[in-house]
C-alpha positions in Angstrom: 39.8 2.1 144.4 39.9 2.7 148.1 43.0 5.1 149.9 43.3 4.9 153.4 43.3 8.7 155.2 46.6 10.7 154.0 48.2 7.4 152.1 50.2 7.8 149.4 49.8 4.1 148.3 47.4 3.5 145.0 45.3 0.4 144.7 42.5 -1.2 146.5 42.7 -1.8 150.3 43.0 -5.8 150.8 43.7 -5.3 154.2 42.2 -2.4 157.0 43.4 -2.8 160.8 44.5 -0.5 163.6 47.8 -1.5 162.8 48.1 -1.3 158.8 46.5 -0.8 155.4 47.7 -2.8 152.7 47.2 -2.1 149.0 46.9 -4.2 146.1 48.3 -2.3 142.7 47.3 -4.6 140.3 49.2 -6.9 139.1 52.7 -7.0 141.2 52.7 -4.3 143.8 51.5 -4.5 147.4 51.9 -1.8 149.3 52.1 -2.0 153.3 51.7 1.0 155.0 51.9 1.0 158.5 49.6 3.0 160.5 51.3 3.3 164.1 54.6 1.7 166.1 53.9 -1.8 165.8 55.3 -5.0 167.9 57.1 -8.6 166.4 53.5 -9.9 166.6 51.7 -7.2 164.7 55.0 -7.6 162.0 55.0 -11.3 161.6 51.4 -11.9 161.5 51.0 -8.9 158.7 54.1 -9.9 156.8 52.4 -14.0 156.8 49.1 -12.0 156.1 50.8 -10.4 153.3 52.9 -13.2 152.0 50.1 -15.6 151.6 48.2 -13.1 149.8 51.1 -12.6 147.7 51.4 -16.1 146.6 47.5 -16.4 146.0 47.6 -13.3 143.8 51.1 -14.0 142.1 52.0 -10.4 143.5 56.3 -10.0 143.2 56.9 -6.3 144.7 56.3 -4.6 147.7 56.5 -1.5 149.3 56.9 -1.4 152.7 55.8 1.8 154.3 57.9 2.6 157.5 57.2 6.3 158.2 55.0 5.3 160.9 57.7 3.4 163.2 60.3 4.5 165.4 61.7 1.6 166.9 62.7 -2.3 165.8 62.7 -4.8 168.5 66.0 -7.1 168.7 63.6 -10.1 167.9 61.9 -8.0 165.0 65.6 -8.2 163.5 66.4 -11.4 164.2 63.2 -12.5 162.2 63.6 -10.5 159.6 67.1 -10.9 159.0 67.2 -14.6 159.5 63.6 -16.3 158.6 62.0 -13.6 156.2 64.1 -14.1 153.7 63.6 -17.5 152.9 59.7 -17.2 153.4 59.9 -14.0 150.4 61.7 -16.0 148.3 59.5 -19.2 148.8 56.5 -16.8 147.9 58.2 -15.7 144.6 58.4 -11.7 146.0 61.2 -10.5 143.4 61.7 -6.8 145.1 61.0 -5.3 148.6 61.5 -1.6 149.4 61.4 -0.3 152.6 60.3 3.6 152.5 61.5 5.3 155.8 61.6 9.1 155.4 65.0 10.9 156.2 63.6 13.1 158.8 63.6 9.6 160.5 67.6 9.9 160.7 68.1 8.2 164.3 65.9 5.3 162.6 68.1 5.0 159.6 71.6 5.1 161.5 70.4 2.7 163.8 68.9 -0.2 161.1 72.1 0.7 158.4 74.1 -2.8 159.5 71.1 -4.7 160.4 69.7 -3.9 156.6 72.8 -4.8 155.6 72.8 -8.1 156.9 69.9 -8.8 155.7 70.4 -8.1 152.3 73.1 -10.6 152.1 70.4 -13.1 153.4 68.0 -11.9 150.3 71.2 -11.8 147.9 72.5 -15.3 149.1 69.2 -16.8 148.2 69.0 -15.0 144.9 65.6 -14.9 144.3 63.9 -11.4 146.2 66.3 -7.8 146.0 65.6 -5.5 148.8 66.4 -1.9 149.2 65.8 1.2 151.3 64.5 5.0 150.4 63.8 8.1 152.1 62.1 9.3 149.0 58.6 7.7 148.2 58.9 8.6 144.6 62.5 7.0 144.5 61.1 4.1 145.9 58.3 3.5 143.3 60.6 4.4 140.4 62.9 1.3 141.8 60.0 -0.8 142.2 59.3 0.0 138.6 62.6 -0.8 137.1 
């Protein structure tokens, strides 16, 4: 089992860029932890990365890592709010947590209503739940459940 340099995640490393490191927890958790600010680009191409790898590998949880990011583009939102949650529940993905630690406050404020929105998406489709931490450990313990 590889760890990427001061990761939390557990598992072994499926995927190394500048960008990200994403784990594979054998045999329903992939872990995304992102490893700067990242762009729409970077975000759709890992999340596709991710979501294919999901489907190959029957994977159904994932933690998404957010301590790294500061800022979500408008078109970021739109994607994820709109189009991702069809393309999780296609892929089977039952639960996706979004870890973003509370010392990231401005963060949090600013993505409440947009989360919320897309919640409804996830919930409206039944098939994928979705919900955001500021403690890791919280997070894995929901993941768990």
């Amino acid at each position: 089992m590889e760890k990427a340099k001061g990761s939390r995640a557990v598992g072994k490393i499926v995927l190394q860029t500048n960008c990200v490191s994403i784990f594979f927890d054998e045999p329903e958790t992939l872990t995304i932890q992102w490893q700067r600010q990242i762009d729409y680009e970077e975000r759709k191409e890992i999340f596709l990365w991710a979501r294919q790898f999901s489907m190959d590998h029957k994977v159904k949880n994932w933690l998404i890592d957010d301590e790294e990011l500061y800022i979500m583009t408008t078109q970021e939102k739109e994607w994820i709010e709109n189009e991702w949650p069809e393309l999780a529940a296609e892929a089977g993905l039952a639960k996706i947590v979004v870890y973003l630690p509370d010392y990231n406050f401005s963060s949090i404020q600013t993505l409440t209503d947009f989360t919320r929105r897309a919640q409804q998406n996830y919930n409206r489709l039944g098939v994928t739940q979705h919900e955001v931490f500021t403690d890791y450990q919280t997070a894995l313990t929901w993941l768990a459940s």
